[in-house]
C-alpha positions as CSV (number, residue, x, y, z in Angstrom):
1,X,157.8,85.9,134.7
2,X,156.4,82.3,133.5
3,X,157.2,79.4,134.9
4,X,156.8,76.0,134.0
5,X,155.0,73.6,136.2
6,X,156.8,70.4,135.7
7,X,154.2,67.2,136.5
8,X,156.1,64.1,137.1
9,X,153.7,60.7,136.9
10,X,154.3,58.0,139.3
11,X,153.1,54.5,138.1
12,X,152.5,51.8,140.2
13,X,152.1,47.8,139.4
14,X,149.7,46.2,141.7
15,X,151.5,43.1,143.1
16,X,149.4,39.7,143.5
17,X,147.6,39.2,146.3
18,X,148.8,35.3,147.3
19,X,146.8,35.4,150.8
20,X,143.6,35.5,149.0
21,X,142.0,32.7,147.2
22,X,140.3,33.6,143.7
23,X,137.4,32.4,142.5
24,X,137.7,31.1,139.4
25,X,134.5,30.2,137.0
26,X,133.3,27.2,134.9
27,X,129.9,26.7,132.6
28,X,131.3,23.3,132.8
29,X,132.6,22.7,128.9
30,X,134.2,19.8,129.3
31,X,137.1,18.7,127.9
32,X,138.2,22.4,128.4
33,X,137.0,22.9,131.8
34,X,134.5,21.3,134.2
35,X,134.0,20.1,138.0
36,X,133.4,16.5,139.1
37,X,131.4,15.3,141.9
38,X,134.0,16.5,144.4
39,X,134.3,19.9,143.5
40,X,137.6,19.4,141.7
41,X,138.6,20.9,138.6
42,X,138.7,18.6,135.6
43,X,139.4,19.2,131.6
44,X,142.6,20.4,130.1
45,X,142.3,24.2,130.5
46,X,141.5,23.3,134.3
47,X,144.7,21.3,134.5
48,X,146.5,23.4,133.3
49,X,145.6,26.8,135.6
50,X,145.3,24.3,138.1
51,X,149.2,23.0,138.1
52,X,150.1,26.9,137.2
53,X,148.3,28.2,140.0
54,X,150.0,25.6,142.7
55,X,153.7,26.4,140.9
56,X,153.0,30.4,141.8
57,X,151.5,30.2,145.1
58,X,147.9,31.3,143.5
59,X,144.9,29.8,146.0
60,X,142.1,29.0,143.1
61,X,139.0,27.6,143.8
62,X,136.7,26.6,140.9
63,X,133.1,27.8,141.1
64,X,130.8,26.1,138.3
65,X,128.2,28.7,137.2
66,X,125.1,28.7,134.9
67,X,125.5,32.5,134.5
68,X,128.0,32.4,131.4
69,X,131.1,34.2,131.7
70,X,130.6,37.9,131.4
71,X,127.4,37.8,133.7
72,X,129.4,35.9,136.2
73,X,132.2,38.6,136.0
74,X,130.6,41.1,136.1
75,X,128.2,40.0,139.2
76,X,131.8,39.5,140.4
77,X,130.7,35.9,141.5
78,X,134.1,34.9,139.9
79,X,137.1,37.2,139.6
80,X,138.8,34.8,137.1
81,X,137.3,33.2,133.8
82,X,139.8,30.5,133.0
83,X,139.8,30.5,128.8
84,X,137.7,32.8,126.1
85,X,138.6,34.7,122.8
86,X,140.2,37.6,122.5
87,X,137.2,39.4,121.0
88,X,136.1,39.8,124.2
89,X,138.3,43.0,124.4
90,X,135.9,44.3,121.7
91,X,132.1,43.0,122.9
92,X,132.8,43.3,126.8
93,X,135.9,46.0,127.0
94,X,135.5,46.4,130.7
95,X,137.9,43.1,131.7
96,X,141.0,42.5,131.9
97,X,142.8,40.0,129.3
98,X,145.7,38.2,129.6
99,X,148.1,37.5,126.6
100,X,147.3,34.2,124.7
101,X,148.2,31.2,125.7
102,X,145.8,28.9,123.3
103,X,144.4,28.8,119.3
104,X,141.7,27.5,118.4
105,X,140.9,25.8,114.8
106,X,137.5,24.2,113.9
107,X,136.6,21.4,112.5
108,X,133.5,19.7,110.5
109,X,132.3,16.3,112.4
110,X,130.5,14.1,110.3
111,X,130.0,10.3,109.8
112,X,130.7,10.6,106.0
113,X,134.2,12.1,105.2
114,X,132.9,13.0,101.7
115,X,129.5,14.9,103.3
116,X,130.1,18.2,102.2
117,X,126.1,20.0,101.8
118,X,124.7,19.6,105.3
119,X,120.6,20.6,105.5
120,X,121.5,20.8,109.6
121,X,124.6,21.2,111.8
122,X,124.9,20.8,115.3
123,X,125.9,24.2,117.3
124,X,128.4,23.7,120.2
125,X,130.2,27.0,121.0
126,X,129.2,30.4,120.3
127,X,130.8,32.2,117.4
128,X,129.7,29.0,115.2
129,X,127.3,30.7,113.1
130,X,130.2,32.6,111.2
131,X,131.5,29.1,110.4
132,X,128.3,27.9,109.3
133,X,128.1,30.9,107.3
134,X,131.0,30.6,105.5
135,X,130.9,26.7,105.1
136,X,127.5,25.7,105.3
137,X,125.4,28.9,103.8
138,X,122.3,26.4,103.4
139,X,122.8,24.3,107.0
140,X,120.1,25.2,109.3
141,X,121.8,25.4,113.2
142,X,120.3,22.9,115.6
143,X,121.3,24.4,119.0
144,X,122.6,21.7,121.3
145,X,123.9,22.2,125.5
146,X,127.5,20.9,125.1
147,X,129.9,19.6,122.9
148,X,129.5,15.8,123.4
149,X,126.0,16.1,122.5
150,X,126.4,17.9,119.2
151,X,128.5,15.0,118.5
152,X,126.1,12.5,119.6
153,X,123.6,14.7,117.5
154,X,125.6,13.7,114.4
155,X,125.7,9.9,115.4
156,X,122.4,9.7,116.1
157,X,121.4,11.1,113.0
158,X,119.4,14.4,114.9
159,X,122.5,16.3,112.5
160,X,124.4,16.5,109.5
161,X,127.4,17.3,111.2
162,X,128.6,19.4,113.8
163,X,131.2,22.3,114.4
164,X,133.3,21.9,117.4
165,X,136.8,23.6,118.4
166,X,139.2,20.8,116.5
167,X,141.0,20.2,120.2
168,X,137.9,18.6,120.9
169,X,136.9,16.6,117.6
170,X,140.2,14.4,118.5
171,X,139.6,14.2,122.3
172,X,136.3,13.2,121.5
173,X,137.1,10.7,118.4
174,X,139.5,9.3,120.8
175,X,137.1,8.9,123.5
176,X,133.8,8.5,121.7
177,X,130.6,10.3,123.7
178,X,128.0,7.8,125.0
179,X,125.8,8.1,121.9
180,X,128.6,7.3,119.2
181,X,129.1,3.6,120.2
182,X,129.9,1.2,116.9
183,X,130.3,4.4,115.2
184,X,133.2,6.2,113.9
185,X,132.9,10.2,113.5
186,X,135.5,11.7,110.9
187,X,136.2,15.6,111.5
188,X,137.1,17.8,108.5
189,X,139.6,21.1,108.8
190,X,138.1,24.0,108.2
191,X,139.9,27.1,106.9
192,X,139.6,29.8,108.9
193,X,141.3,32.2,111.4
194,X,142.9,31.2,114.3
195,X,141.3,32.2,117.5
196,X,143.3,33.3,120.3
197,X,142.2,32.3,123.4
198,X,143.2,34.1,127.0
199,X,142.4,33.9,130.2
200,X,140.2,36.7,131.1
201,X,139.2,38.7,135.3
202,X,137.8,41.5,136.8
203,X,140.1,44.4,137.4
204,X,141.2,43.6,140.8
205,X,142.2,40.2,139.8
206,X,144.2,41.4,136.4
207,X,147.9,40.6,138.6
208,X,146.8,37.5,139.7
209,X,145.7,36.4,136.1
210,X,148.5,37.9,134.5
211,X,150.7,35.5,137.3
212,X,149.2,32.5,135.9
213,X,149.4,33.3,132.4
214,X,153.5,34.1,133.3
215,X,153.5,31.0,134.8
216,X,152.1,28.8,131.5
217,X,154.5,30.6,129.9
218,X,157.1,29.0,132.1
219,X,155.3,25.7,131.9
220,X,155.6,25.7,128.1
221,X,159.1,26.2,127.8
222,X,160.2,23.5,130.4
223,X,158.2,21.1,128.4
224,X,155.2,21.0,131.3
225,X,152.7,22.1,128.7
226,X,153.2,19.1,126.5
227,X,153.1,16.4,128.5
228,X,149.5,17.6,130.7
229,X,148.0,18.4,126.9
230,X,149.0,15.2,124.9
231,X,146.9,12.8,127.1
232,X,144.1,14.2,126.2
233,X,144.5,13.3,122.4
234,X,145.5,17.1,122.1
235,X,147.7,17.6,118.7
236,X,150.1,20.2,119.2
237,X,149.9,23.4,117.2
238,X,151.6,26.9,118.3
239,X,150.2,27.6,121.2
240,X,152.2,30.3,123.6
241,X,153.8,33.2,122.4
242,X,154.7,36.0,124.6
């Protein structure tokens, strides 16, 4: 006689932990997310995990780091890492990702709006030298620490122009860096794919991550979303979708 060993799988989905607080990382990219003197979170992105994390009971507290954002994770001197691309699944498949909650587009910053054959461009974010590639075959990259000073860069004539996320081209021609005063940058579109952008943790934090992301989702569709992103000169685009 044969019998048939039946095997029947038992799943379980790890609750958040809301007695813990997290840890949650910034390299300090401001508008997106940053620290000030007082060890509070600033920057849009920081707002918004900020208000999402106090509406679900999550206990964040913001931890600048020079590391970058896998090192950091994976030294597991963070256990969240509030925004990055969703090719992170493909370089670094080791995290957990949450489902998108931002795009990004790109723009072109430069002081003429009919410069179209820049010699140099100012690099503010990684990934940049695809764009560059596909714009600008000719540009020579001029790496730079932040995004402000790849737009000072341009206004003080160190660049041709620079490519920054386009979220930040209008928060930045709205509030012009130090190093742009009497001067009025213009940003160009540029065609290319959307990047979806996530919030990304270590294992062990994946429920508490996927909590706040649940909770943007929330935040979006009471109108929450709209009103923290439009102050800083933030022009919707379709953002969230589950």
């Amino acid at each position: 006689m044969i019998l048939a060993a039946g095997f029947i799988w038992a799943f379980w989905i790890a609750k958040p932990d809301l007695d813990k607080t997290y840890r949650i990382g910034t390299d300090r990219v401001f508008p997106y997310h940053d620290v000030d003197a007082n060890g509070d979170p600033r920057g849009f992105v920081a707002e918004v995990l900020s208000v999402a994390a106090k509406r679900s009971g999550v206990k964040l507290e913001w931890k600048p780091t020079t590391k970058g954002m896998v090192q950091a994770l994976r030294d597991k001197d963070v256990d969240i890492w509030p925004l990055v691309s969703t090719d992170l699944s493909r370089t670094n498949p080791g995290f957990h990702l949450t489902a998108p909650w931002l795009n990004n587009d790109y723009a072109f910053v430069a002081l003429n709006s009919t410069f179209r054959s820049p010699s140099n461009a100012g690099l503010a974010t990684r990934g940049i030298e695809a764009l560059k590639l596909e714009h600008f075959p000719n540009a020579r990259l001029v790496p730079v620490a932040a995004r402000n000073e790849a737009i000072e860069a341009v206004c003080g004539g160190e660049a041709d122009g620079a490519i920054v996320e386009l979220r930040v081209a209008h928060y930045y021609l709205a509030v012009p860096p130090r190093g742009c005063a009497g001067k009025v940058p213009c940003f160009i579109g540029l065609t290319f794919r959307k990047e979806q952008m996530v919030t990304a943790s270590n294992l062990d934090a994946a429920p508490i991550a996927d909590l706040l992301r649940s909770e943007i989702g929330v935040m979006a569709e009471d109108g929450t979303l709209d009103r923290m992103l439009l102050p800083w000169a933030y022009y919707q685009t379709e953002e969230i979708r589950d």
